[in-house]
Structure formats: structure tokens, C-alpha cells
C-alpha positions as CSV (number, residue, x, y, z in Angstrom):
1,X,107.7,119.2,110.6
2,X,106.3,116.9,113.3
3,X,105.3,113.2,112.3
4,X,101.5,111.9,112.0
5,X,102.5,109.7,115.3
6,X,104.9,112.5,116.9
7,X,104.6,111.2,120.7
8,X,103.1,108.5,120.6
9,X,103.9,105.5,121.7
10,X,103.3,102.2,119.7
11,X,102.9,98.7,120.2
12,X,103.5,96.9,116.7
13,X,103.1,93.0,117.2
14,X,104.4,90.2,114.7
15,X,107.4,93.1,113.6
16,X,109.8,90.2,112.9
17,X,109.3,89.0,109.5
18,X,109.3,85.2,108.1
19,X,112.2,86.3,105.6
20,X,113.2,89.5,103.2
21,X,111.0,92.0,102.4
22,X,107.9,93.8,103.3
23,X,105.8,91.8,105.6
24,X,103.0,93.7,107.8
25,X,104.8,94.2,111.0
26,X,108.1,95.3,109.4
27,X,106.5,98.1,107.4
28,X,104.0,99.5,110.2
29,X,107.2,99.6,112.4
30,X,109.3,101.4,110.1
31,X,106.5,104.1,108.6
32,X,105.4,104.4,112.4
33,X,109.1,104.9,113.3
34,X,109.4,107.6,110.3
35,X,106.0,109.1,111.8
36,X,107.6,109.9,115.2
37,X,106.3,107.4,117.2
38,X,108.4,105.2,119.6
39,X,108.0,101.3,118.7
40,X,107.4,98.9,121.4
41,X,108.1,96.2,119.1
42,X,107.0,92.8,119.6
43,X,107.6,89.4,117.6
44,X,108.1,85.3,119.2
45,X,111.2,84.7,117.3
46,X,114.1,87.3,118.2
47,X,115.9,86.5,115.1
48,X,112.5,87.4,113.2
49,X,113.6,90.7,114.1
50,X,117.0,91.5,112.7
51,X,116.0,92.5,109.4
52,X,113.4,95.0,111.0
53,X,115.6,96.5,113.5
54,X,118.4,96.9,111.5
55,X,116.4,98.8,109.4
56,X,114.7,100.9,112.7
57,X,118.8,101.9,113.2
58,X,119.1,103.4,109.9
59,X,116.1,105.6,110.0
60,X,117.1,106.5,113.4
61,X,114.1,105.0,115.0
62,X,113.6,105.2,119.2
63,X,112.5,101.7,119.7
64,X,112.4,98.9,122.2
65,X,112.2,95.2,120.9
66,X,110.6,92.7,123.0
67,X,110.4,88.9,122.1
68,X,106.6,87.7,123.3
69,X,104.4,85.0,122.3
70,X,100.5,86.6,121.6
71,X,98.9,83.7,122.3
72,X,99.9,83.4,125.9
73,X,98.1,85.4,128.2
74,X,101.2,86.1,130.6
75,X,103.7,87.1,127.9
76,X,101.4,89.5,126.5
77,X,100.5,91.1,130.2
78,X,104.1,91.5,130.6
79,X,105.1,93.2,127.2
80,X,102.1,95.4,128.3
81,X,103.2,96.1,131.8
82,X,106.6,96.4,131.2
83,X,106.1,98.8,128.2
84,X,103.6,100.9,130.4
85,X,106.5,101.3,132.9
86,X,109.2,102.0,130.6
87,X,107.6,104.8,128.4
88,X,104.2,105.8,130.8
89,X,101.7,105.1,128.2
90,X,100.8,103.2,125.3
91,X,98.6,105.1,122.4
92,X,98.6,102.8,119.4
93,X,98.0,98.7,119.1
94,X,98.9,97.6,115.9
95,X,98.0,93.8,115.8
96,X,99.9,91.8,113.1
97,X,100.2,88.2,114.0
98,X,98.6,85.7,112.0
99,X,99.2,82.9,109.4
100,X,96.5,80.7,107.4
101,X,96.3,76.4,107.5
102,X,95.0,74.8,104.1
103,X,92.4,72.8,104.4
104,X,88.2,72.7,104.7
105,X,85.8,71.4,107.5
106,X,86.6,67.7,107.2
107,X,90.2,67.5,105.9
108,X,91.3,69.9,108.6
109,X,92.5,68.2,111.9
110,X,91.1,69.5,115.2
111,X,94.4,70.5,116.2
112,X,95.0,72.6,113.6
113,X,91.7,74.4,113.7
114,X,91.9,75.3,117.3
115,X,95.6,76.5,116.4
116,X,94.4,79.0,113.8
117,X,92.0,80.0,115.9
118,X,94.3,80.6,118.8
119,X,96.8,82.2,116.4
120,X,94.5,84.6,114.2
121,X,92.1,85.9,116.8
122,X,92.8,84.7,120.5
123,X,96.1,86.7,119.9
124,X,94.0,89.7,119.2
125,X,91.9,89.5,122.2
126,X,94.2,89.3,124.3
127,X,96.8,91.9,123.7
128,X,93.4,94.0,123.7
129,X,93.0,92.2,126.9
130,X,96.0,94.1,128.6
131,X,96.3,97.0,126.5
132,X,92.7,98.5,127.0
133,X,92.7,99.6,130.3
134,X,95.9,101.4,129.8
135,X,94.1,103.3,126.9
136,X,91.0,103.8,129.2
137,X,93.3,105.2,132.2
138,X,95.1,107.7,130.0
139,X,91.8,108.9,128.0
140,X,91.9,107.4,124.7
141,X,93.9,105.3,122.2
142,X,94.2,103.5,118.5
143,X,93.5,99.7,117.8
144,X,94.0,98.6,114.2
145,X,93.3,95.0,114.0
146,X,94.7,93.0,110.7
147,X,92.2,90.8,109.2
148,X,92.1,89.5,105.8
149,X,89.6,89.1,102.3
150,X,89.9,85.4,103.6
151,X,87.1,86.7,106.2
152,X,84.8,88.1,104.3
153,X,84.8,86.1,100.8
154,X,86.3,83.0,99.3
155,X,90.0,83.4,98.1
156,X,90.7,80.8,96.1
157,X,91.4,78.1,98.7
158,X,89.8,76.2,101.5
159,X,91.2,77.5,104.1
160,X,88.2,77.3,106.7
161,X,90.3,78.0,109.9
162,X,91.9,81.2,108.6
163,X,89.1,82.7,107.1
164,X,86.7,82.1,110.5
165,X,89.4,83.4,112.7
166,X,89.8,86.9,110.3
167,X,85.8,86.8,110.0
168,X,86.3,86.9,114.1
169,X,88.7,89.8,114.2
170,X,86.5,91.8,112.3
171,X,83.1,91.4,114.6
172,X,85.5,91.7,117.5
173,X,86.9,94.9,116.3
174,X,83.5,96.1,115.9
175,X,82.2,95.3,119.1
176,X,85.1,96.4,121.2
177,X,84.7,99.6,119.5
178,X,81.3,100.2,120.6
179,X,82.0,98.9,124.3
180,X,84.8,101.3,124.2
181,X,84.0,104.3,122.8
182,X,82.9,106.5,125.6
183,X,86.8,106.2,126.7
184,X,88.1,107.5,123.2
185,X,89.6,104.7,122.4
186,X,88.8,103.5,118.8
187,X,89.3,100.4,117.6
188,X,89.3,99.8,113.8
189,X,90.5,96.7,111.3
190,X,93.0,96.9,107.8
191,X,91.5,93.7,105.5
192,X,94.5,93.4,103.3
193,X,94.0,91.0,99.8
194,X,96.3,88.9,98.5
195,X,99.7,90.5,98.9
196,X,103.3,89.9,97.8
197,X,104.4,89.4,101.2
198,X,107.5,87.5,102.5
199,X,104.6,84.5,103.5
200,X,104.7,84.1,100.0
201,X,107.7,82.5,99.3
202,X,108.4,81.1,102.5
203,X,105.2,78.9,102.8
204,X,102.3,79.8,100.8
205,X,103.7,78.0,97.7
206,X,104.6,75.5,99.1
207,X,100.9,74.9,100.0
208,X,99.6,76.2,96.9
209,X,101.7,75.1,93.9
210,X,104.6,72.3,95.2
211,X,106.9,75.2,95.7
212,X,106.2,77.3,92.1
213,X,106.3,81.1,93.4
214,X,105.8,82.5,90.1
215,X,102.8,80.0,89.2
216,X,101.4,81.4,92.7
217,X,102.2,84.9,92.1
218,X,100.6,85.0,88.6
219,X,97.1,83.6,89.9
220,X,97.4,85.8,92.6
221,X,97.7,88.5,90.2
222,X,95.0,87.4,88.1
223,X,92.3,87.6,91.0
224,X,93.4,91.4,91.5
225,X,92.1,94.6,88.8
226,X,95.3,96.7,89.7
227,X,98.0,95.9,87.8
228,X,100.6,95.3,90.6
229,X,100.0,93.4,93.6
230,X,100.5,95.2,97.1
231,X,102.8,94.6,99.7
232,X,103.1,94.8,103.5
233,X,103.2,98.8,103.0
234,X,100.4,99.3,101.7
235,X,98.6,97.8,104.9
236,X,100.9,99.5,106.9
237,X,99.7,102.7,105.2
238,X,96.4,102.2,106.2
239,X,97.3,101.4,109.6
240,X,99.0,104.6,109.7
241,X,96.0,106.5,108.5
242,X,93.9,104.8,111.3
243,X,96.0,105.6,113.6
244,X,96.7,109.2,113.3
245,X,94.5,111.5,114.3
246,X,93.5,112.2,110.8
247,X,91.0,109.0,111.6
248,X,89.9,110.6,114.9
249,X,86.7,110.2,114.1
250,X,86.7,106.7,112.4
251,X,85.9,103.6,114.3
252,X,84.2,100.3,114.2
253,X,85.3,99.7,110.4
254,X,87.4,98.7,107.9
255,X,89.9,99.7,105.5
256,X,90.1,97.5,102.6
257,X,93.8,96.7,100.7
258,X,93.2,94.5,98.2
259,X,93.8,96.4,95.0
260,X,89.8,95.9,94.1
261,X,89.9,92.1,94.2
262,X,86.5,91.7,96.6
263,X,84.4,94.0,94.7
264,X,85.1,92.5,91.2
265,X,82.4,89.8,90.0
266,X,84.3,87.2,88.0
């Protein structure tokens, strides 16, 4: 039985992961793989990547790994050209990249804010930058932007940079859609909560709690109504759906994975 993504062809950015486990990238590459799509895969570190690709050669995967940095205009119209010319088309952008800064309005340096910002939603623009007229010439195309609760609601820390960029990938999402609707191209965004991601115990508690994963983990936990907290599949589930053409007729929104944590009032 064909895949969800049988044909298509699929630009996954940030598929490298910060350490073991299931971070965003690595599981929309590998349940895209498993869906029949070919994975241009994208990430700036190459040894980001190993984990993920050696996990692409098990399942048999067709894929193509490409080391760019999202933030830089020139890499990203190169992965884009250079994809284009290898496979004739590109039908899904998956945008993963992204990483949050601690600190508020007057704590925060001005560095650091116009990093985040560069980082969380000047990466987005621009690999929508170079892929959309691709997805315009060929007649039509998937975006799925990855924001984050962060953007719409307070999370527990100040983390002013992160949530105004994710707040920005949202509102961009929706307006690109419109502009590009006519073309069949839709553009929509996953808002993952807080999930047990790699990010986790590589650097969030190390910002949060001096290092203490489980002391994290646990208030974490206690924010979210499920029982469990979700993982990079789970948003890469949702991409999945928003991508396929089961969603052919979705665009201009949101998906929500966060287990029920934005809705609840206490």
C-alpha cells in the first residue's frame, strides 16, 4: 500500500538532533521517510545528523542530507536550488529550527534578542523565501511551520524572545497562506507544548533547575492534563497529517500538541 507522502519530495530542516532521542526534525524525517516521501534533509551541524540518518538507512529511507545554516539567506537558496535540480520538485517544507533564550524585556541582552529572533522566525521566512516559488511553478505544495505554546500563552518562564519569535511564525504562517492560496500551496503551523525532547537534557535544565532533569521533567509534567508528556513524534504526526493530502483542504491554522496544557485554567 502506497504511503501518505508516496512521491513527494520533502524538505525537513533542523533533522539533526541536539543528542538521543526524539527531537522534531528526527521524527518528521523518519515517519516522512516511512510515508514514501524522499527527504531533502537539512541540519547546520553534520554530526547533528548521524543519529537520524543512521536511522533513515535502517528503514530504507531515499534521502539526501545537506548541511545548511537557515538563517543565511545564500545557504538556504542553495539547499533550495540544488534540491530543485537534483529531484525536479520540492512538495513539502517542514520547518523545524528553533531554540528559546531565558530571560524578559530588561534582563535579556540585545544580542540575544535579535538572535532568537533571527533563529525562530527569520529562518522560517526565508526557506519560505526560496521554496515558494518552486511550489508556485509546479502548482501547489505543503508548509508546516513549528511554533510553540511559548507564542500564544505564558509557559512558565520569561522567555520574551522565544515566545515573540513563535507568536511571529504563527501570523506569518497565516498570512502567507492567504497570499498564497490561489497557487495551492498551503501553508499551516504545529504549536507543540512542553515536550520531552532531547532540548531537554541538553540545555533546558540547565537553564531551568542548575542541571536537575527530573525536577524539570516533573513541573513539566504537572502543567500538562495527559498523563505522559509527548515527544518529537507526536509533532511530527501532526506534521504528517498537514502535509498529506488528507489536510488538502486545511490552511492558515494550527494544530495544537500539547497534551491539553493551554486550554486548562489553573
Amino acid at each position: 500500500m502506497a504511503g501518505r507522502l508516496s512521491g513527494k519530495v520533502a524538505i525537513i530542516t533542523g533533522a539533526g538532533c541536539i543528542g538521543p532521542g526524539w527531537g522534531n526534525g528526527r521524527a518528521a524525517a523518519l515517519l516522512f521517510a516511512r510515508e514514501g516521501a524522499t527527504i531533502v534533509a537539512t541540519d547546520i551541524r553534520p554530526e547533528a545528523f548521524e543519529e537520524t540518518e543512521a536511522l533513515l538507512r535502517e528503514a530504507g529511507a531515499d534521502y539526501w542530507f545537506a548541511p545548511c545554516d537557515v538563517t543565511d539567506s545564500a545557504s538556504v537558496a542553495t539547499l533550495v536550488r540544488t534540491a530543485t535540480d537534483r529531484y525536479g520538485r520540492i512538495d513539502v517544507l517542514v520547518n523545524n529550527v528553533g531554540g528559546s533564550a531565558r530571560g524578559g524585556a530588561v534582563e535579556m541582552s540585545e544580542e540575544i534578542w535579535l538572535k532568537q529572533l533571527n533563529y525562530n522566525l527569520t529562518s522560517v521566512f526565508l526557506t519560505c523565501k526560496h521554496v515558494l516559488p518552486v511550489m508556485k511553478a509546479a502548482g501547489g505544495g505543503a508548509i508546516i511551520n513549528t511554533a510553540s505554546t511559548s507564542g500564544t500563552r505564558w509557559t512558565g518562564a520569561a522567555q520574551v524572545a522565544y515566545a515573540a519569535s513563535k507568536a511571529g511564525v504563527i501570523q506569518f504562517s497565516r498570512v502567507t497562506a492567504v497570499e498564497y492560496a490561489p497557487w495551492s500551496i498551503r501553508v499551516n503551523t504545529v504549536v507543540p507544548g512542553q515536550m520531552h525532547t532531547p532540548m531537554v537534557e541538553a540545555r533546558l535544565a540547565g537553564q531551568r533547575e542548575g542541571g536537575d532533569v527530573a525536577a524539570l521533567l516533573a513541573k513539566r509534567q504537572s502543567r500538562i492534563p495527559l498523563p505522559f508528556m509527548g515527544d518529537g513524534r507526536d509533532t511530527a504526526h501532526a506534521a504528517l497529517f498537514l502535509a498529506s493530502d488528507e489536510a488538502r483542504f486545511i490552511t492558515g491554522t494550527e494544530i495544537v500538541v500539547d497534551g491539553g496544557m493551554s486550554v486548562r485554567c489553573d
